[in-house]
C-alpha positions in Angstrom: 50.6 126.6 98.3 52.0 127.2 94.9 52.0 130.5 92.7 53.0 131.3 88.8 53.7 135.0 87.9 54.1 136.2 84.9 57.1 137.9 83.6 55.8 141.2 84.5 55.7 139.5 87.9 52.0 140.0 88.5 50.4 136.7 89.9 48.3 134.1 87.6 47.2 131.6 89.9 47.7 131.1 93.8 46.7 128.1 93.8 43.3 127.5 92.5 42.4 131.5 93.2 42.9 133.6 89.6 45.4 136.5 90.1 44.5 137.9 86.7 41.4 139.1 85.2 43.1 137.8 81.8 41.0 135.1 80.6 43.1 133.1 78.1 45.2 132.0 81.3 43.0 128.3 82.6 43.8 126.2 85.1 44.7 123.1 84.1 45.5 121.0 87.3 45.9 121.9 90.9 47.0 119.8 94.1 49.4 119.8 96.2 52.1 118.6 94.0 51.6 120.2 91.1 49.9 123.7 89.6 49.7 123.5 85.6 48.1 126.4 83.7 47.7 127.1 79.6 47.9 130.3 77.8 45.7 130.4 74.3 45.9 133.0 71.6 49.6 133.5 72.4 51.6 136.9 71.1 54.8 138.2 70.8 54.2 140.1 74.5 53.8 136.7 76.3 57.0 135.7 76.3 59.7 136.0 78.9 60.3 134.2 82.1 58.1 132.7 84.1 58.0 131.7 87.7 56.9 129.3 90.2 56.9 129.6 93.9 56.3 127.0 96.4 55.8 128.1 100.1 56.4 125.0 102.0 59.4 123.5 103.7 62.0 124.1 102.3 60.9 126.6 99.8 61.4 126.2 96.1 61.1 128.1 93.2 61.4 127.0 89.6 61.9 129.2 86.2 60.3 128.5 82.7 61.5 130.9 79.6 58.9 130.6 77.0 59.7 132.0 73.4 57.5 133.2 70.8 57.4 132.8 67.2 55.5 135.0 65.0 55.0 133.8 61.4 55.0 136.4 58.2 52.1 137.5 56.5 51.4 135.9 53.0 53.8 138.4 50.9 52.3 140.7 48.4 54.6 140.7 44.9 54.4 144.7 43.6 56.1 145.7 40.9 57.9 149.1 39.5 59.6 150.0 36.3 61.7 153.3 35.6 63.1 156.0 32.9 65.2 153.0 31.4 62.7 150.6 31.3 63.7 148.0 33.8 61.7 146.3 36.2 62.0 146.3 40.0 59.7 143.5 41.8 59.1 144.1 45.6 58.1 141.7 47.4 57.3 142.5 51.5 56.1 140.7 54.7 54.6 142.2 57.9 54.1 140.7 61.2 57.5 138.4 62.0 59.7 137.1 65.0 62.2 136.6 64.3 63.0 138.2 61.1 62.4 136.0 57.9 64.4 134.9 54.6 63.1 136.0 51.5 64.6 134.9 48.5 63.6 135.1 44.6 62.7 131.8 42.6 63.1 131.9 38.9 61.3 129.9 36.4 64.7 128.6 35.2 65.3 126.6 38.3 67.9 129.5 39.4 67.3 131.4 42.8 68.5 134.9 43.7 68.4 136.4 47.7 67.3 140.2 46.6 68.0 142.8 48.0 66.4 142.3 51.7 65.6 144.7 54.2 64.6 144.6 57.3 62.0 147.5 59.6 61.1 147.2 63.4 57.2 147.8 63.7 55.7 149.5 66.2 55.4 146.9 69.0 58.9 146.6 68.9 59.5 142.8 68.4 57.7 142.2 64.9 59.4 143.0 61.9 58.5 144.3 58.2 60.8 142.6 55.3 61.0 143.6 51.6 63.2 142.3 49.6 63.7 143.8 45.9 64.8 142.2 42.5 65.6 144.3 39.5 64.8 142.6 36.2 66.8 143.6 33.3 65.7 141.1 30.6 62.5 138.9 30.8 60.5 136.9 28.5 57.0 137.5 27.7 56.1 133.7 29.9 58.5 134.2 32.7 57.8 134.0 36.3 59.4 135.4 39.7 58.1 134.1 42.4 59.1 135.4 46.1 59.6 132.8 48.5 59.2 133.7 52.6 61.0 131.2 55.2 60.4 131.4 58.8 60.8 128.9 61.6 57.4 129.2 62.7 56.2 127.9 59.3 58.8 124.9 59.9 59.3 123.0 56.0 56.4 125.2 55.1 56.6 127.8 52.5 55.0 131.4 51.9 55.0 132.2 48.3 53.8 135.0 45.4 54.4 134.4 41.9 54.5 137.2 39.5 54.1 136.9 36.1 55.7 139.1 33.4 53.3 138.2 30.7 50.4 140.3 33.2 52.5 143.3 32.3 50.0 145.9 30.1 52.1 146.5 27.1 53.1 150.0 26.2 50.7 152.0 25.0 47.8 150.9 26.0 47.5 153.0 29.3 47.3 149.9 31.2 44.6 148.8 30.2 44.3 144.9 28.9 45.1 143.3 25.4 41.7 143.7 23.8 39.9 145.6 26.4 37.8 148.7 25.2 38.2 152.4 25.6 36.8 154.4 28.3 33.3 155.6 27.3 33.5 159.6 26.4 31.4 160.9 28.9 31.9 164.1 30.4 33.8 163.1 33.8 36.2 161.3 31.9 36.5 164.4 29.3 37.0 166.9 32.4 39.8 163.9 33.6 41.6 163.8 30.6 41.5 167.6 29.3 42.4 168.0 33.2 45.8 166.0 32.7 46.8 167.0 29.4 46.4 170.6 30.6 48.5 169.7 33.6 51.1 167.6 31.3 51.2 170.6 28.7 52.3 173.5 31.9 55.0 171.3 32.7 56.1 171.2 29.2 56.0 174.5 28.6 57.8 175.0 32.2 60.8 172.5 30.9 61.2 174.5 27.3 61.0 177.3 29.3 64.0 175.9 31.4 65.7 175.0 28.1 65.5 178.2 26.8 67.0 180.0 29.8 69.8 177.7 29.6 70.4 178.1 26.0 70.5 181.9 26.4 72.6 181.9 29.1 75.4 180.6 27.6 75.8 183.6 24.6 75.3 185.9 27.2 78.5 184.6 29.6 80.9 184.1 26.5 79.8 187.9 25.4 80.5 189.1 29.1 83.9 187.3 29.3 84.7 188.8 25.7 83.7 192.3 27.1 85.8 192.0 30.2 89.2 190.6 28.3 88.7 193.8 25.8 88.6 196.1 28.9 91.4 194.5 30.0 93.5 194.5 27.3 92.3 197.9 26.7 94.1 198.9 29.9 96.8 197.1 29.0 98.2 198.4 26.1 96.9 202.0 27.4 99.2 201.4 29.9 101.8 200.2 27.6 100.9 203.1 25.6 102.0 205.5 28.6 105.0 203.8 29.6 106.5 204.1 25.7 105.6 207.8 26.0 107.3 208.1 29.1 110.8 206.4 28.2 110.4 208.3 24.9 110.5 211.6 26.2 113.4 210.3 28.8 115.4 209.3 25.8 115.0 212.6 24.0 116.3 214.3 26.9 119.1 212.1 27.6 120.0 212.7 23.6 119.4 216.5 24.1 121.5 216.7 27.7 124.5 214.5 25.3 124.0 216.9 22.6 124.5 219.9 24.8 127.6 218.3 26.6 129.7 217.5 23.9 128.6 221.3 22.3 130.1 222.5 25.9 133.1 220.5 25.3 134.0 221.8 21.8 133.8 225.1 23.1 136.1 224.4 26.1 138.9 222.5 23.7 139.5 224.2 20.4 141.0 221.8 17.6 144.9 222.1 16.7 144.6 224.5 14.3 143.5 227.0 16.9 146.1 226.5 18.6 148.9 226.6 16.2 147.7 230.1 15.0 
């Protein structure tokens, strides 16, 4: 008899008898020389190593690895712009194994890799790729398209074009070259009073910032002005003391010199004193 298991090592076939209640495994051929089976609607989780056993004399056993390959998803272009006014295209797979090669196509011939990342999805063995390009000058008919390589796809490309001439120009509130207002009705007067009342806080919120900031200043220079005036204040109050204190020891040292050589008169009489 012969068996395949899978590689979770539960049995498929023994012989002609199904192991599994997992219908996309048929039975292609059975005998005694040979047990062929096919798997349809292959994923990522059938592959690994399977087996098969045969329990004659001698008995044998024989290994097949099979490997799956999980094209991308057609990638989807998006696209971003910021304070500064350049443009950042995204351009992201889902669904791939092994990971993919996504690369940026010009419409002058030249192509750029982007700046590619790579996420592990949930299952573990698929992957998520976006790759980003940021656009500093374009012209008003240019083109980026994102290119997606896989070996699944084998010469076969996955592509999106974006084109920068789609781009609403400013001012119209996205809306189309030529397209018409949004009728005034009342949901669309509750909207925009809505927003502008929300736009119009946060203004008032960032002058009120402003303001703070601006006041702040005067008031830190007048408190660092106020605490060098105290403390030159003490300084020369202090100097003030000290003068007063080696004034008065000078006037005594004058007096106590004054007093000495009075004392010293008195104990020496001139010549004429003595003569007499």
């Amino acid at each position: 008899a012969r068996q395949w298991l899978n590689p979770r090592g539960f049995a498929i076939f023994l012989g002609a008898q199904r192991g599994l209640k997992d219908q996309r495994y048929k039975l292609i051929h059975y005998s005694k020389e040979e047990l062929s089976i096919r798997l349809s609607n292959v994923t990522v989780h059938d592959e690994g190593v399977y087996r098969c056993f045969y329990y004659g004399t001698p008995f044998k056993t024989e290994n097949k690895t099979v490997k799956v390959l999980s094209a991308p998803s057609k990638p989807v272009v998006q696209v971003s712009q910021d304070a500064e006014k350049r443009l950042t295209l995204s351009c992201c797979t889902r669904g791939s194994k092994p990971q993919p090669r996504i690369s940026w196509l010009l419409d002058n011939g030249i192509e750029l890799p982007g700046d590619t990342r790579h996420t592990a999805e949930g299952d573990g063995k698929r992957w998520s790729t976006c790759s980003t390009l940021t656009v500093l000058a374009h012209g008003p008919s240019s083109t980026a398209t994102c290119v997606a390589r896989h070996r699944a796809l084998g010469e076969e490309q996955l592509t999106a074009t974006f084109r920068f001439g789609s781009l609403p120009p400013p001012g119209t509130d996205g809306r189309p070259p030529g397209a018409p207002a949004a009728p005034c009705s009342p949901s669309n007067m509750v909207k925009t009073l809505s927003v502008s009342a929300s736009f119009t806080e946060q203004d008032l919120k960032n002058e009120g910032i402003k303001k703070e900031k601006n006041l702040l200043l005067p008031v830190l220079v007048a408190a660092l002005i106020f605490v060098l005036l105290i403390i030159v204040s003490l300084f020369m109050r202090k100097l003030k003391k000290a003068h007063g204190l080696w004034k008065r020891e000078n006037d005594a040292s004058e007096q106590t010199l004054e007093s000495y050589k009075s004392r010293s008169n008195e104990d020496n009489p001139g010549p004429e004193k003595n003569k007499q």
